[in-house]
N, C-alpha and C positions, 0 to 999 in steps of 0.2 A: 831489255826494252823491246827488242823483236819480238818475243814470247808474251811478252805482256798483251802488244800490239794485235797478235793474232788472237790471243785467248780475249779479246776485247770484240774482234771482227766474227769472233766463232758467237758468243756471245748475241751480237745484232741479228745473226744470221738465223738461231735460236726463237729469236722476239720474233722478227718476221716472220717463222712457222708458225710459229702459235699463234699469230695474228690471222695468218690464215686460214687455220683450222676453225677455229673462233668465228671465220667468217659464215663457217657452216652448220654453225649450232643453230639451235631453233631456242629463240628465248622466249621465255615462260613468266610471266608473274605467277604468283602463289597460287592463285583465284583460276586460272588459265591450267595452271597444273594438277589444281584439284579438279576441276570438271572435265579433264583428259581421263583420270584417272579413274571415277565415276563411269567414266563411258566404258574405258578400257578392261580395267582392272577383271581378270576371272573370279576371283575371291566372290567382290560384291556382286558379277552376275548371278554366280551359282546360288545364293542367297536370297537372291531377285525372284528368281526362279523357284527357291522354295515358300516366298510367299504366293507365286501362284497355283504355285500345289496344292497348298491350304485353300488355298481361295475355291479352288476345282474338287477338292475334298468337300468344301460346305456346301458347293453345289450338289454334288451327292447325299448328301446327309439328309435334304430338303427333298429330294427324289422316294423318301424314305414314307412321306406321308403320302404320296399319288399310290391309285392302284396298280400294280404292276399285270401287263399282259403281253400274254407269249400264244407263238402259236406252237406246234405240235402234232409231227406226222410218228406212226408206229406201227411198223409192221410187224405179224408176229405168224409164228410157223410152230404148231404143238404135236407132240406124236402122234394125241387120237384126237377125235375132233369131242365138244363137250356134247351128252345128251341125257336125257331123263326118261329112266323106264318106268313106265306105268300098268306093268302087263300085270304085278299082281292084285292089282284095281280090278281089273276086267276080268281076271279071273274068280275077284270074290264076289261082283254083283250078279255075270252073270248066271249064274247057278239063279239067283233072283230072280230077273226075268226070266227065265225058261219057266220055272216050276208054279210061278202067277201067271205064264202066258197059258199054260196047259190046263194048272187044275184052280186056277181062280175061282172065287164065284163074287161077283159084284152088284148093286144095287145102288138106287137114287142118282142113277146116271141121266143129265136134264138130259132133256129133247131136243135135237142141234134142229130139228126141222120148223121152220117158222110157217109152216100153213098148217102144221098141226100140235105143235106144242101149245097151245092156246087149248087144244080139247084133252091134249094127255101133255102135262108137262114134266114127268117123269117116266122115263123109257120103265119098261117090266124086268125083273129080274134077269128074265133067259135074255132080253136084249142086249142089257145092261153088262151081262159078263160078259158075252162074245161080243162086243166094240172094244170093252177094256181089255179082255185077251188077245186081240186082233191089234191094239197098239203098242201092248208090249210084246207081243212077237217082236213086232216091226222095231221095236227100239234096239231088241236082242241080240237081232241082223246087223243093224247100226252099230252095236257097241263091237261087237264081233268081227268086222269089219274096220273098226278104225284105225288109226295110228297113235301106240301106245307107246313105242319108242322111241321119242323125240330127241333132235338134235337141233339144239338148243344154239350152239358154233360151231364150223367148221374149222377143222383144224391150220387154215388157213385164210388169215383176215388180217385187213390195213384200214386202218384210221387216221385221219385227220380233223385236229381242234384246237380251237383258241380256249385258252385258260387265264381267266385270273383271281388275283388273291389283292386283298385288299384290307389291310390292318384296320381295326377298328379300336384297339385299347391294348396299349404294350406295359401298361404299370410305369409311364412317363419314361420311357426306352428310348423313344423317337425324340422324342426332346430334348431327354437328356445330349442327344448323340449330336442334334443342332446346338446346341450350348456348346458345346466339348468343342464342335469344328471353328465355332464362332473365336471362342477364347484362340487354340491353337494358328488361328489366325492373326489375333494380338501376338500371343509369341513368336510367331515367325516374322512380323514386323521392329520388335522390340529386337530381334537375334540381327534386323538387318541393320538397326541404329547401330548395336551394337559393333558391327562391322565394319560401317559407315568410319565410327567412333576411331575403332583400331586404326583401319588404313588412313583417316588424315594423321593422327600421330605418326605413324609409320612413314608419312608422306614428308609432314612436320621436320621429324629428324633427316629424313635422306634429303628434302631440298634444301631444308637450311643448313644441313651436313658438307654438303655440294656447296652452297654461298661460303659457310666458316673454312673448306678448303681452297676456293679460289681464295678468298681475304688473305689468308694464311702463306697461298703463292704467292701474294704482291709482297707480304712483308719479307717470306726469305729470299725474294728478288733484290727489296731495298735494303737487305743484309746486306744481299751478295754485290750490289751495287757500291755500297757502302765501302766494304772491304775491299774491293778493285780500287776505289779511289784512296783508300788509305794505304794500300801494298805501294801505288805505284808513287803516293810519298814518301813512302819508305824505304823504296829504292832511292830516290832522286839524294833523301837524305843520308842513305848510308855512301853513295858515291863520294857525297860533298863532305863523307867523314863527320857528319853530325852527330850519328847513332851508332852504337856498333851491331856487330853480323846478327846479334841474339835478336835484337828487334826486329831486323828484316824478317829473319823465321818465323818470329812470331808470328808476322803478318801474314807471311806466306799461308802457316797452318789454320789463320784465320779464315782465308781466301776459300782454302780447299774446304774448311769446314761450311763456309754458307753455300760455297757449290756443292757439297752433298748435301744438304737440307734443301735446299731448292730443290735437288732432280729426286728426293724422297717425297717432294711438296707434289710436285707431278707425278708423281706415280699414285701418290695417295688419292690425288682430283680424281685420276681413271678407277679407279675405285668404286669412288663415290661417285660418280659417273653411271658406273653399271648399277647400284645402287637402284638409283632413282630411275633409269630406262628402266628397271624391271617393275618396279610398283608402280610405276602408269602404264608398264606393258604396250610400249610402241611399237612399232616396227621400224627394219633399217637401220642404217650406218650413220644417222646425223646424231650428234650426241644434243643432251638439252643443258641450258646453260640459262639462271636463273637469274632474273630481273627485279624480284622484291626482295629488299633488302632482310641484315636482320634486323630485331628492334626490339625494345624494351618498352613499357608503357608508364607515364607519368603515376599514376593510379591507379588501385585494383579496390574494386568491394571487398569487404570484409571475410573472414572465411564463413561465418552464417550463411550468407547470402548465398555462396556455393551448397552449402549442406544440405538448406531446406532446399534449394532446386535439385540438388539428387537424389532427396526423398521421394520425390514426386518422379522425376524423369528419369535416373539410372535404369538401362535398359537391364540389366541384373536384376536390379530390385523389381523389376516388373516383370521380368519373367518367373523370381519368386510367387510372386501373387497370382501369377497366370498358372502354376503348376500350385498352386492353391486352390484357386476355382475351381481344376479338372476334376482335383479331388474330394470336394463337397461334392460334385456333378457324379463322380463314381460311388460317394457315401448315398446319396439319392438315389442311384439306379439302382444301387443292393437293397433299399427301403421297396422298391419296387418289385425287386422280384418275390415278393410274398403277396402281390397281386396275382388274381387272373389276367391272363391275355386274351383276343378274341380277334379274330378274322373273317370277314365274308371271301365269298371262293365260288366261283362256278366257272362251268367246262360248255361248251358251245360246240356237237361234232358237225364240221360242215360238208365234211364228205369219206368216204368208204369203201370200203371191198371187203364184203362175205362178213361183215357186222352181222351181230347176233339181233333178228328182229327184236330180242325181247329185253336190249339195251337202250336206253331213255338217248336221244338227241342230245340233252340240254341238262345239266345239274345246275342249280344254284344251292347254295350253304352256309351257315352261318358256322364257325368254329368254334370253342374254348378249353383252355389248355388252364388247368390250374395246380400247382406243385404244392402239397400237401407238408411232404418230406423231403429231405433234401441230405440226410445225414450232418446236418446243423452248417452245409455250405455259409450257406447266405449270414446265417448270423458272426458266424468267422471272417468272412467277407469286410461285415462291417465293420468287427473289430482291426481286423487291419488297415481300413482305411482311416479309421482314428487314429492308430501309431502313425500311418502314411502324413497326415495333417498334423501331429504333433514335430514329426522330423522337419515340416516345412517353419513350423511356428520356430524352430531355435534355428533353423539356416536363415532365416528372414532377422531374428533377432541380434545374431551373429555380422551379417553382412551389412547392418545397419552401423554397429560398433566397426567394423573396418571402415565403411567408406567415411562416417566422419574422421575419424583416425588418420586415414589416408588422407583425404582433402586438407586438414588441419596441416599435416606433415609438408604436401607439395604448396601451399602457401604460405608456410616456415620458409623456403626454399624460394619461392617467388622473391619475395621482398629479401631475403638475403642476397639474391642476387641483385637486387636492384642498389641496396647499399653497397656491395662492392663496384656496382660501375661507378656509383658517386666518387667512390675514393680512387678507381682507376683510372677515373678523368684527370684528377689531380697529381697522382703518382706519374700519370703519362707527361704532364707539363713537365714535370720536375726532371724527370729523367732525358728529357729534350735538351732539356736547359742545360744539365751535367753534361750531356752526349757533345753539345756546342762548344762547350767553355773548356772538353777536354781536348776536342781535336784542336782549337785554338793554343793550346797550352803546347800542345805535342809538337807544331810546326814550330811554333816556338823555343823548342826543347827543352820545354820546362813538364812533359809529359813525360811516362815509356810510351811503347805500341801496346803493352798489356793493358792501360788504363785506357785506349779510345777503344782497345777490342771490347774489353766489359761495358763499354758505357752502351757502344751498340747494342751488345748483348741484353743489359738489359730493358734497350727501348725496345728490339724486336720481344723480347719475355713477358713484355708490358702489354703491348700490342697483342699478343696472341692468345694472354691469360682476357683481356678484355672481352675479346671474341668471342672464345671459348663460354663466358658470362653470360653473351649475349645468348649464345646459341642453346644455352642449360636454361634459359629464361622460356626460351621458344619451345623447346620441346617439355619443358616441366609447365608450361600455361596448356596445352596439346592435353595434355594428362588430366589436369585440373579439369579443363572443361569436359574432358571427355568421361572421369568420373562423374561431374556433374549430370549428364547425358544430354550436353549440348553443344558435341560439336560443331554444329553447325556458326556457333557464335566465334569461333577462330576470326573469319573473317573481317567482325566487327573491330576486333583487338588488333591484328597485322595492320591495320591503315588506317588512318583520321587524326585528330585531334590531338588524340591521348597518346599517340605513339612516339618516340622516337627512334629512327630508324641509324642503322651503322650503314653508310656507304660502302659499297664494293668498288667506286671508284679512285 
């Protein structure tokens, strides 16, 4: 009786901690846990972030039509400086002028004098040659004299200039590249539904994992309770010689067994526990401790109703189509490249050191580049973007047949589960009723202890296979919708009308 008495005070002493641990949990409805989690979760940021990648990619893409302008300093140091010799010019004319400057003889040279070309307006011969022998002397000296050796740069000069270039016709290059960033921005939103998708399943299972282990702690509480108040009948009865010693045993290894299930049932909550801290990625020492129940739903649409919505919505299946688009957008670009391109281009110098006079300030240009041959690239190109587009058409045909497949399967599974709660509504009366009538029976001593132990047994078996129902309903609805590609709709089903819900209390 002493031993009972303590293991009865160790017991209360037990409940009191965990009520006060209890006091420090942070409780969470579903709706409260999912938008932690949203906020929190690394997964969906990193995700987040690669949609603005994309986003910041199509802004580049679009940068692709403006002219691009740069500016541009260059300094440059050559061994010799450049120049252009002209000496054997001057050596072949003059020989020219000397020998017309000497023994020329020239005629019909006008008359430069205006008060007398009116009376001779053509000088005489002897005049006529010595003016034009007298100007090319004079040119002879000149040419003889000149600078024939030109240096054109020295061999040390710096430049600075603005340049730009400015596409005018890429063979739909630019366009295509704006399309391709446009789509990959659908895909990287589809990749984040996607995500989305996973972590509330994920979320799904670990919170209502965490609810079906507390529920699962009350039951092997009210084993363990159970079994204290049958041992310590069974003491009272073997004293008073009503039972013999094999019953008390019984009872005993009764006892010890719902005290091991229970402190397996707490072990297993901190589990699941850490579980769900980590998929909403909190911080700190308060554990979270979940406030929506589980639940099952009166009603479910048809599996149809699921199928056509993941035609249209499965972020899979749209990411199929989206790596479909890319590659029409890459079969287009290779139709392209059997175009010309063309580019305007001009250079602007605004300023210098030891620039070559005979270098223009200012270029302006018009370009074009047009590939004739290509050693049959391009036409190989395309052929591989057909097989590329035929492997997308049987992955698209494929993934069509799984996910009806699949949806079909976890709505087998839905409404299974909902018929078995029907009938474990009923199995649970029955086994109440048996569990009553045998411990009645037992004080009576019209029982053994093995008959209230099993009755127990299998109210708590009843209880926790219900649960377990519950909890395959939750996390197999999570999946449905989330094949669908509408998780977002979870929360319509967790609460209202159509639900019913398992108390945790």
């Amino acid at each position: 009786m002493k031993k009972q008495k303590s293991f009865i005070g160790t017991l209360f002493i037990m409940l009191a901690m965990s009520s006060a641990t209890m006091a420090q949990n942070s409780v969470l409805t579903f709706d409260e846990a999912l938008q932690l989690m949203k906020s929190n979760n690394p997964a969906l940021s990193q995700t987040q972030h690669l949609v603005l990648e994309k986003e910041a990619d199509k802004a580049i893409k679009r940068g692709l039509y403006m002219p691009h302008v740069s500016v541009e300093a260059t300094a440059v140091s050559m061994s010799d400086p450049l120049h252009l010799d002209l000496t054997p010019v001057r050596d072949a004319i003059l020989p020219l002028y000397s020998a017309l400057g000497n023994y020329g003889v020239f005629s019909g040279v006008p008359n430069p004098d205006p008060t007398t070309n009116s009376i001779v307006p053509i000088l005489p011969d002897n005049v006529s040659t010595q003016a034009v022998r007298s100007k090319l002397l004079q040119g002879e000296e000149e040419i003889a004299n000149a600078e024939w050796d030109k240096t054109i740069q020295e061999k040390n000069f710096a430049t600075a200039s603005a340049n730009l270039t400015w596409p005018l016709f890429t063979g739909g290059k630019i366009s295509a590249a704006n399309k391709a960033a446009k789509v990959e921005i659908e895909n990287s939103k589809e990749e984040l539904r996607n995500t989305e998708g996973d972590l509330l399943s994920e979320l799904v299972a670990r919170y209502y994992g965490l609810a079906l282990g507390l529920q699962a702690e009350k039951v092997r509480q009210q084993m363990l309770d159970a079994m204290t108040r049958h041992n310590y009948d069974a003491e009272k009865m073997f004293k008073e010689g009503m039972i013999a010693k094999v019953e008390l045993l019984n009872s005993a290894v009764a006892l010890s067994d719902a005290n091991r299930e229970l402190k397996q049932s707490v072990r297993n909550v901190e589990i699941l526990q850490q579980g769900l801290t980590s998929t909403l990625a909190v911080e700190g020492n308060d554990s979270i401790a979940p406030s929506s129940h589980l639940f099952i739903n009166k009603e479910l649409p048809d599996a149809n109703y699921f199928l056509k919505i993941a035609l249209e919505s499965n972020p899979k299946l749209n990411q199929i189509e989206g790596k479909s688009k890319l590659i029409d957008i890459k079969h287009n670009v290779g139709k392209g490249d059997y175009l010309p391109s063309a580019a305007l281009f001009g250079t602007y110098t605004f300023a210098d050191y030891n620039k070559s006079a005979y270098t223009p300030d200012w270029i302006v240009g018009v370009g074009v580049k047009w590939t004739i041959f290509d050693g049959l690239s391009r036409n190989n190109e395309l052929r591989k973007t057909n097989e590329m587009k035929a492997q997308v058409n049987e992955a698209r045909e494929k993934a069509h047949n799984d996910i009806s497949v699949y949806i079909n399967k976890l709505h087998q599974e839905l409404l299974m589960q909902l018929e078995q709660v029907s009938y474990l509504d009923k199995t649970l009366e029955l086994v109440n009723e048996y569990c009553t009538s045998t411990e009645k029976a037992f004080a009576q001593g019209l029982a053994t202890s093995t008959s209230v132990v099993d009755a127990h047994t299998k109210v708590a078996q009843v209880k926790l296979l219900r649960l377990k129902v519950f909890y395959d309903y939750d996390t197999t609805l999570a999946k449905l919708l989330q094949t669908a590609g509408i998780p977002e709709q979870y929360l319509i089903y967790y609460a209202g009308e159509n639900t019913i819900i398992e108390s945790l209390n």
